[in-house]
VOZAKE-496687 format. One line per field, with one value per atom (N, C-alpha, C, CB): residue number from 0; residue in one letter; atom name; x, z, y. Coordinates in Angstrom, 1 decimal, decimal comma, m for minus. Glycine has a CB too. Layout:
num (NUM_...)
residuo (A_...)
atomo (CA_...)
x (X_...)
z (Z_...)
y (Y_...)
# end
This chain:
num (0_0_0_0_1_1_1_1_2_2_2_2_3_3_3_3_4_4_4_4_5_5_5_5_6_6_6_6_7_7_7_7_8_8_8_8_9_9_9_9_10_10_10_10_11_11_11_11_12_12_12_12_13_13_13_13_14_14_14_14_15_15_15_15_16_16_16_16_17_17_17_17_18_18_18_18_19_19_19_19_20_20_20_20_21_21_21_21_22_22_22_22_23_23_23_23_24_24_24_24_25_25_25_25_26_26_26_26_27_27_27_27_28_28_28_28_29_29_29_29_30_30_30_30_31_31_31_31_32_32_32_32_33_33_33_33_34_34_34_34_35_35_35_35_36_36_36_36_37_37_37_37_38_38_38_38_39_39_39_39_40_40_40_40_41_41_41_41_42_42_42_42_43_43_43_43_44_44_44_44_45_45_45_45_46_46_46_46_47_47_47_47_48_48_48_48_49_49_49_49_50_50_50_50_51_51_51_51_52_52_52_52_53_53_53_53_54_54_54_54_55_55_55_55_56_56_56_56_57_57_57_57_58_58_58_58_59_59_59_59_60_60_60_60_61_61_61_61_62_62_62_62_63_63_63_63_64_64_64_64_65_65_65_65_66_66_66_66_67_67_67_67_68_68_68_68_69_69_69_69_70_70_70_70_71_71_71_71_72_72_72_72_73_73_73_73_74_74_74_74_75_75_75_75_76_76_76_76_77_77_77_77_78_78_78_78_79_79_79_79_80_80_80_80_81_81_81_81_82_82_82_82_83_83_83_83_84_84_84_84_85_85_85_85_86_86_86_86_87_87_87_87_88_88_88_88_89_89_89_89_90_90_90_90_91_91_91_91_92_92_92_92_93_93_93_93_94_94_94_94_95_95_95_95_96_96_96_96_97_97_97_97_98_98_98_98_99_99_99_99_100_100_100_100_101_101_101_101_102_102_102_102_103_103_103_103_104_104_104_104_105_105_105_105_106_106_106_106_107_107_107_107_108_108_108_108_109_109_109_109_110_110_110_110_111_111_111_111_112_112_112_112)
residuo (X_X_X_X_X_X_X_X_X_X_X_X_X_X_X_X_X_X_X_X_X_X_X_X_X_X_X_X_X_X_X_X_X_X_X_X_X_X_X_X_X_X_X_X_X_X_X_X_X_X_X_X_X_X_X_X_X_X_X_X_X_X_X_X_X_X_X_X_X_X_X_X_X_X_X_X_X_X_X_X_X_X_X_X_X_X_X_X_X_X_X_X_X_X_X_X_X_X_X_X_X_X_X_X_X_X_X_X_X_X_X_X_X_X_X_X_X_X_X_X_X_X_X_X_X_X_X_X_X_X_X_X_X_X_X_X_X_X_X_X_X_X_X_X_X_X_X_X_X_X_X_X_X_X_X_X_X_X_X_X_X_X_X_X_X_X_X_X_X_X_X_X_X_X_X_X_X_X_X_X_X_X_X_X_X_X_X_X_X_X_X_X_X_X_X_X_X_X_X_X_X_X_X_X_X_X_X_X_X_X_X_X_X_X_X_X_X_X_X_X_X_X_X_X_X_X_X_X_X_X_X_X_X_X_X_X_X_X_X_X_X_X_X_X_X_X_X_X_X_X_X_X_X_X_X_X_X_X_X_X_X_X_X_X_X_X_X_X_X_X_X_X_X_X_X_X_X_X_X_X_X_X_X_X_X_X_X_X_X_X_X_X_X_X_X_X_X_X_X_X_X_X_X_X_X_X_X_X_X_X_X_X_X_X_X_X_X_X_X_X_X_X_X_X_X_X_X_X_X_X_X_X_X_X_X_X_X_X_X_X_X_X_X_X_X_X_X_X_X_X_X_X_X_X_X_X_X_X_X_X_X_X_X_X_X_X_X_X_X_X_X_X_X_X_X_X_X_X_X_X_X_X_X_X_X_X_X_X_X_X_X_X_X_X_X_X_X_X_X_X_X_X_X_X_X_X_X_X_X_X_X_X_X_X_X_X_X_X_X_X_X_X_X_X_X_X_X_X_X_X_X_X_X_X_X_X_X_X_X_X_X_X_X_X_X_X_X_X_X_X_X_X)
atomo (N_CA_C_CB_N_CA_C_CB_N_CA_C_CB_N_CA_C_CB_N_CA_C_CB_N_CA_C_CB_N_CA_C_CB_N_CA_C_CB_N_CA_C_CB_N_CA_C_CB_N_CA_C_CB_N_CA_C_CB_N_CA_C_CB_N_CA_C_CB_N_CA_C_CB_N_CA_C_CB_N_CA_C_CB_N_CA_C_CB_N_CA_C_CB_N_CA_C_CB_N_CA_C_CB_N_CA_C_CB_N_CA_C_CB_N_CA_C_CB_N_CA_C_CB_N_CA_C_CB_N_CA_C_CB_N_CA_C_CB_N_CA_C_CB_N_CA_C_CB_N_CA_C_CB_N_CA_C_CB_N_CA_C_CB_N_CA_C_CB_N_CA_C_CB_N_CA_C_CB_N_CA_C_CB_N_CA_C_CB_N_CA_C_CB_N_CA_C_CB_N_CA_C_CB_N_CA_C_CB_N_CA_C_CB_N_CA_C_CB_N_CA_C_CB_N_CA_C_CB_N_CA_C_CB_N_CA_C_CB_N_CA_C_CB_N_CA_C_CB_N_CA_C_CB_N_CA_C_CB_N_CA_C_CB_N_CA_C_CB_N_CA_C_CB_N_CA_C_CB_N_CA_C_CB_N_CA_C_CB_N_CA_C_CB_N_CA_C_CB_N_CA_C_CB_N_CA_C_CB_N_CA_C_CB_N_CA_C_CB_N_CA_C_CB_N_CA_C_CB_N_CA_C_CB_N_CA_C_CB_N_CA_C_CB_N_CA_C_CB_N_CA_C_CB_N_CA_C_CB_N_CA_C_CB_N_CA_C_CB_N_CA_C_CB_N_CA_C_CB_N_CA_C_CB_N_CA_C_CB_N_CA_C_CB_N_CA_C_CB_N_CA_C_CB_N_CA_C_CB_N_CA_C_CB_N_CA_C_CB_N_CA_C_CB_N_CA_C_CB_N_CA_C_CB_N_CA_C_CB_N_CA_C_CB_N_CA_C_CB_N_CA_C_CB_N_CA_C_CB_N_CA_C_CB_N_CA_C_CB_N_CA_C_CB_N_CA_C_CB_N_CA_C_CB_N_CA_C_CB_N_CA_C_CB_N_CA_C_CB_N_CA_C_CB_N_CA_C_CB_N_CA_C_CB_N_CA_C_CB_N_CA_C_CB_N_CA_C_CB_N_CA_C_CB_N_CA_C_CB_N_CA_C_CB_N_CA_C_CB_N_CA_C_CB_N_CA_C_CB_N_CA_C_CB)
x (161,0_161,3_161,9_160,0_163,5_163,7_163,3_164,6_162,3_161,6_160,0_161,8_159,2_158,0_157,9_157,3_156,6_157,2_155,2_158,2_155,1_153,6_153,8_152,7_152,5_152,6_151,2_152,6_150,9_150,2_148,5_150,6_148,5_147,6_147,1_147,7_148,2_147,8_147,2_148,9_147,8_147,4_145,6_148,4_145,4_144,1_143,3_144,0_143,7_142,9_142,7_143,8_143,5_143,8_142,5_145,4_143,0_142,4_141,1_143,0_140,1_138,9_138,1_139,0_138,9_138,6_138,4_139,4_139,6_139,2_138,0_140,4_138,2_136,8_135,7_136,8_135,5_133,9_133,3_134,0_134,9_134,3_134,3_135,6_133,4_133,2_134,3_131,9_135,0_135,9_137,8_135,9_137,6_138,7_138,4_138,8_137,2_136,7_136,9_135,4_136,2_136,2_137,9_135,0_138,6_140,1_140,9_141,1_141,0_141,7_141,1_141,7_139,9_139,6_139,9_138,5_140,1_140,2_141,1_140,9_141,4_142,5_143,1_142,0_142,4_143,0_142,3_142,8_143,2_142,7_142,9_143,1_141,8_142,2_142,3_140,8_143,7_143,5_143,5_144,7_142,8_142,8_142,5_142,6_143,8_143,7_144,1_144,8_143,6_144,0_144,7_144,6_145,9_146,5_146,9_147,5_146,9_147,7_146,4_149,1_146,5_145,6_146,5_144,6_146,4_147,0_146,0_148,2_146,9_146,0_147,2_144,9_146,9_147,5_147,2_147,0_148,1_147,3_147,6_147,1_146,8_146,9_147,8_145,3_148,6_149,7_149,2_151,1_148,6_147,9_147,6_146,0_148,4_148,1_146,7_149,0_146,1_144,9_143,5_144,8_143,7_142,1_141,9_142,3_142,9_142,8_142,6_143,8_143,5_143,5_142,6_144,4_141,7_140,5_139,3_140,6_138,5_136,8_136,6_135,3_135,9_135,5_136,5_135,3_137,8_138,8_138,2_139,9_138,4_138,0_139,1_136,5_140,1_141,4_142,7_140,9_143,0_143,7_144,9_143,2_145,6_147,1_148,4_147,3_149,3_150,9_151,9_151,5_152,7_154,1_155,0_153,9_156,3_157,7_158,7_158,4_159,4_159,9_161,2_159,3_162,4_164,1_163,4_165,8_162,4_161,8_161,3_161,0_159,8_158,9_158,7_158,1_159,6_159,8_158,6_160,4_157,8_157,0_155,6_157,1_154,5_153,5_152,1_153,7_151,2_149,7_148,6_149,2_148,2_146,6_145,6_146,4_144,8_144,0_142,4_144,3_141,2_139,9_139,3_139,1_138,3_137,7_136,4_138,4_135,1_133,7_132,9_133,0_132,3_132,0_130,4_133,7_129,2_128,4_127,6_129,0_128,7_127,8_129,1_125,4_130,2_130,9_132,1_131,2_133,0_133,6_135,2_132,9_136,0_137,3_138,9_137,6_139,6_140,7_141,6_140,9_142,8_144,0_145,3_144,1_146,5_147,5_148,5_147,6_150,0_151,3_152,4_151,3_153,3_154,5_155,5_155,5_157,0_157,7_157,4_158,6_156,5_156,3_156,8_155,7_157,7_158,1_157,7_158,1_156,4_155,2_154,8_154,2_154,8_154,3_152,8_154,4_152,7_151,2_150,0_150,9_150,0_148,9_148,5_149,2_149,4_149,1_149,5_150,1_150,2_149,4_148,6_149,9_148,2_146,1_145,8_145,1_145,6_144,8_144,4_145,4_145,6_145,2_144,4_145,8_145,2_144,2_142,8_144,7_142,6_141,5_140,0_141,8_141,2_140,1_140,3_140,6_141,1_141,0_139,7_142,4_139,9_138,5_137,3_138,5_137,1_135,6_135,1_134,9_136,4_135,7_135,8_136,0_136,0_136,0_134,9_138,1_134,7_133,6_132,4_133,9_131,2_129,6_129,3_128,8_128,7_128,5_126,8_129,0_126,2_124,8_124,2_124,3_123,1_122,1_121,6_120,9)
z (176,4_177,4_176,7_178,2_177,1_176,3_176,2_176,4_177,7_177,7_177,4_179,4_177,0_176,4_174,9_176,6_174,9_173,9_173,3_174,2_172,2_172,0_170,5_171,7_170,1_169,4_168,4_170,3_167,3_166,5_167,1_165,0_167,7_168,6_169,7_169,0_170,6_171,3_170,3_172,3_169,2_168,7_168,1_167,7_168,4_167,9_169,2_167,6_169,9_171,3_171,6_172,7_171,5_171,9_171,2_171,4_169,6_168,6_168,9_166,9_169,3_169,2_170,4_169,8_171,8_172,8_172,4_173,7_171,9_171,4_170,6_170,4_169,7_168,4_169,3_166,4_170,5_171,1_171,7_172,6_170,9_172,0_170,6_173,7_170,8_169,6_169,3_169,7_170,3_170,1_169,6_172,0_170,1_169,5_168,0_170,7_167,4_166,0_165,4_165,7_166,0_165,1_164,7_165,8_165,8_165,4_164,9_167,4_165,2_164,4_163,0_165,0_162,2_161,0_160,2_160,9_161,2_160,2_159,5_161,1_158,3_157,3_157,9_155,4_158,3_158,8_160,5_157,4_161,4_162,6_162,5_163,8_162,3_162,3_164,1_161,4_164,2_165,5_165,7_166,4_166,6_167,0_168,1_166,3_168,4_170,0_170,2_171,0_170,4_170,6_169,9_171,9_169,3_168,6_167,3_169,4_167,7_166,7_166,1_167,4_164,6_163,6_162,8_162,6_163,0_162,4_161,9_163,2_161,0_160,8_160,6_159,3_160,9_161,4_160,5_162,7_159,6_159,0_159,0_157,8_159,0_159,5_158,4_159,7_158,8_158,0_157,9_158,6_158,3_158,2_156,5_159,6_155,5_154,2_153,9_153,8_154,8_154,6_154,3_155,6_155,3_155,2_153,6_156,2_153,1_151,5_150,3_151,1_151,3_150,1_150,0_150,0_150,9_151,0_151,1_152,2_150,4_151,2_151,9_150,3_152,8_154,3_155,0_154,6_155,1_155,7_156,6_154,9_158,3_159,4_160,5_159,9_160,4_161,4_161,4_162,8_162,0_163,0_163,3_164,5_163,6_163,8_162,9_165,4_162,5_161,7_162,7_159,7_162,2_163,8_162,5_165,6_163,8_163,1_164,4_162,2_164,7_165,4_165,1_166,8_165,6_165,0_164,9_166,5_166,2_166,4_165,7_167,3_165,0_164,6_163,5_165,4_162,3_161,1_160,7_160,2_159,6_159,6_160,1_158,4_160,8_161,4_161,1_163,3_161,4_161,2_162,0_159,7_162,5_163,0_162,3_164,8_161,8_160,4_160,9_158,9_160,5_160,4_159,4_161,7_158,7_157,7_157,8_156,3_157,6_157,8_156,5_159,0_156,2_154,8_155,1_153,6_154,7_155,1_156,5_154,9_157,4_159,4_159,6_159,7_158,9_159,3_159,8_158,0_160,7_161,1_161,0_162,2_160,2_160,1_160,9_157,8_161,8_162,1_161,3_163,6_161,1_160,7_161,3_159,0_161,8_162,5_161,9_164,3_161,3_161,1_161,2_159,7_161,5_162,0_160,7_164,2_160,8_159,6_158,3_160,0_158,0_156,6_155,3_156,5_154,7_153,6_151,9_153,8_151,5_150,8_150,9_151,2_152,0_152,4_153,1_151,5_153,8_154,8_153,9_156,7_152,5_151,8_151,4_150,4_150,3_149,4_151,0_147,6_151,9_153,1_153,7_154,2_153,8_154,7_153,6_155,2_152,3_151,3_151,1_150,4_150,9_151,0_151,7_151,2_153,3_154,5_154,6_156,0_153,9_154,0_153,0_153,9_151,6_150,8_151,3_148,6_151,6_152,2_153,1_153,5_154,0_155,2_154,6_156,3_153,8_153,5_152,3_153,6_151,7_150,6_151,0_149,2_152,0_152,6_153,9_153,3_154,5_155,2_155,0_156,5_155,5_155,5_156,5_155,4_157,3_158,6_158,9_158,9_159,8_160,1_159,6_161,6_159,5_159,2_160,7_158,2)
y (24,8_23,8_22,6_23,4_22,5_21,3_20,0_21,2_19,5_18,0_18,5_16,9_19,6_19,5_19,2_20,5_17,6_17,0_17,3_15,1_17,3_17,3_16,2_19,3_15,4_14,5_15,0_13,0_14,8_15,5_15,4_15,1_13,7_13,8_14,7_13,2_15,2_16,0_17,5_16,2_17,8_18,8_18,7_18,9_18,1_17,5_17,9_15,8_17,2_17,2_18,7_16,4_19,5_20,8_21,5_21,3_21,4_22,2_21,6_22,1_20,8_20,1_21,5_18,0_20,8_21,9_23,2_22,0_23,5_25,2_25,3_26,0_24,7_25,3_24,8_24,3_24,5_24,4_26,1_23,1_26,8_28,1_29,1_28,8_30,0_30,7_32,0_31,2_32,2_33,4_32,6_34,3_31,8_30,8_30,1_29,6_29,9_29,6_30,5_29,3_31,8_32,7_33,5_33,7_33,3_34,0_32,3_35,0_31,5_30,6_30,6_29,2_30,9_31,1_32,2_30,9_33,2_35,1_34,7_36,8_35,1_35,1_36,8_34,9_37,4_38,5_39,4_39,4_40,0_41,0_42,2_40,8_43,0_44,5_45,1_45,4_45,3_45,7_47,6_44,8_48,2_49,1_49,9_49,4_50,2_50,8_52,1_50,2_53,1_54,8_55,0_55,4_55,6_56,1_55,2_56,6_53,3_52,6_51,7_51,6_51,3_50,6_49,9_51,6_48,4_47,6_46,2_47,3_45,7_44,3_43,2_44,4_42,3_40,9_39,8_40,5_39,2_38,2_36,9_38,4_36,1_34,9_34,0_34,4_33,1_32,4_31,1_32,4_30,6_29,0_29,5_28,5_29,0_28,7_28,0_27,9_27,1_26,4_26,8_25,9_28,0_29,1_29,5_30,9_29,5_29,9_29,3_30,3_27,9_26,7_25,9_25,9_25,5_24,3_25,0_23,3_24,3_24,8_23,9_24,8_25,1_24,7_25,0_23,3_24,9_25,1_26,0_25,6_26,1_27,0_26,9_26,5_26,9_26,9_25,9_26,9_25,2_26,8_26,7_27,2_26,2_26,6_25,8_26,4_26,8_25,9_26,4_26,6_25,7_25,6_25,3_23,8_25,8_25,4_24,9_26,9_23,6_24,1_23,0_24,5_22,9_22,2_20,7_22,3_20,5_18,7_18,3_18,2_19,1_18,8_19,3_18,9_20,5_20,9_21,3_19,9_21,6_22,3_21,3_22,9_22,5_21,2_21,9_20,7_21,3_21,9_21,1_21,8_21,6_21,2_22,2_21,3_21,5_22,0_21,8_20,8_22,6_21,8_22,4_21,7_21,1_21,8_21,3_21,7_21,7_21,2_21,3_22,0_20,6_20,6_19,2_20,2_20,0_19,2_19,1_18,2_20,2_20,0_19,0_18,8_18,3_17,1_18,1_15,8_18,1_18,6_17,8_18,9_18,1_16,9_17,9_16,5_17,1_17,6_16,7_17,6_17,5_16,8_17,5_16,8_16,5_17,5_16,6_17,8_16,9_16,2_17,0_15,7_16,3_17,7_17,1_17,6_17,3_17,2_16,5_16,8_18,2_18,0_18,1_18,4_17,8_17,6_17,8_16,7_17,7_18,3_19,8_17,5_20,0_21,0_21,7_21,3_22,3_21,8_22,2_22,8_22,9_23,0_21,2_24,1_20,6_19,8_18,6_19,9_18,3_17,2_17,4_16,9_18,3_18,7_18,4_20,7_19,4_18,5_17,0_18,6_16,1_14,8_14,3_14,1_14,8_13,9_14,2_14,2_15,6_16,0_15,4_17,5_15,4_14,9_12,6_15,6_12,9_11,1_10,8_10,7_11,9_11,8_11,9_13,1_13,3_13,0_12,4_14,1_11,8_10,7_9,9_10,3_9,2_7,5_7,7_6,9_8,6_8,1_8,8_8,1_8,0_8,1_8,7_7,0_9,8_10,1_9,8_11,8_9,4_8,8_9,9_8,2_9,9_10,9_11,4_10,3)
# end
């Protein structure tokens, strides 16, 4: 749709809602889906570079599109702390920009006990 516009915020908002449901955690984290239905057995593997590259890393989605160049909404939990990160035309690349934001987040904040 050429006037749907999404802002990396909204990708956040999205990705938060999903991961409250366990079937949506559990498939935005697989690095891989073995699917199999009567005659066909395949497996599917997940392209979010992130699941591989970070600990904690747990989803979930990378995008490409002419507007928004390469993009990510990321989460990684480390501690029970649960961190989103989303940026669209990335330049770096979405391993080493999640990385930063990620190690930015949980070395700068304290979460209450």
């Amino acid at each position: 749709e050429p006037n749907h516009y999404s802002s990396p915020y909204d990708m956040v908002t999205l990705a938060r809602y999903g991961m409250q449901y366990p079937l949506f955690r559990e498939l935005a984290a697989a690095t891989y889906y073995d699917i199999s239905r009567s005659n066909i057995a395949y497996t599917i593997e997940n392209l979010n570079p992130r699941l591989w590259a970070y600990p904690g890393a747990d989803g979930v989605k990378i995008g490409y599109t002419e507007n928004a160049g390469r993009a990510i909404v990321a989460s990684a939990t480390r501690d029970g702390h649960q961190v989103f990160v989303a940026f669209m035309r990335s330049e770096a690349g979405l391993v080493p920009d999640a990385t930063e934001l990620f190690d930015w987040a949980f070395n700068s904040f304290v979460w209450p006990e």
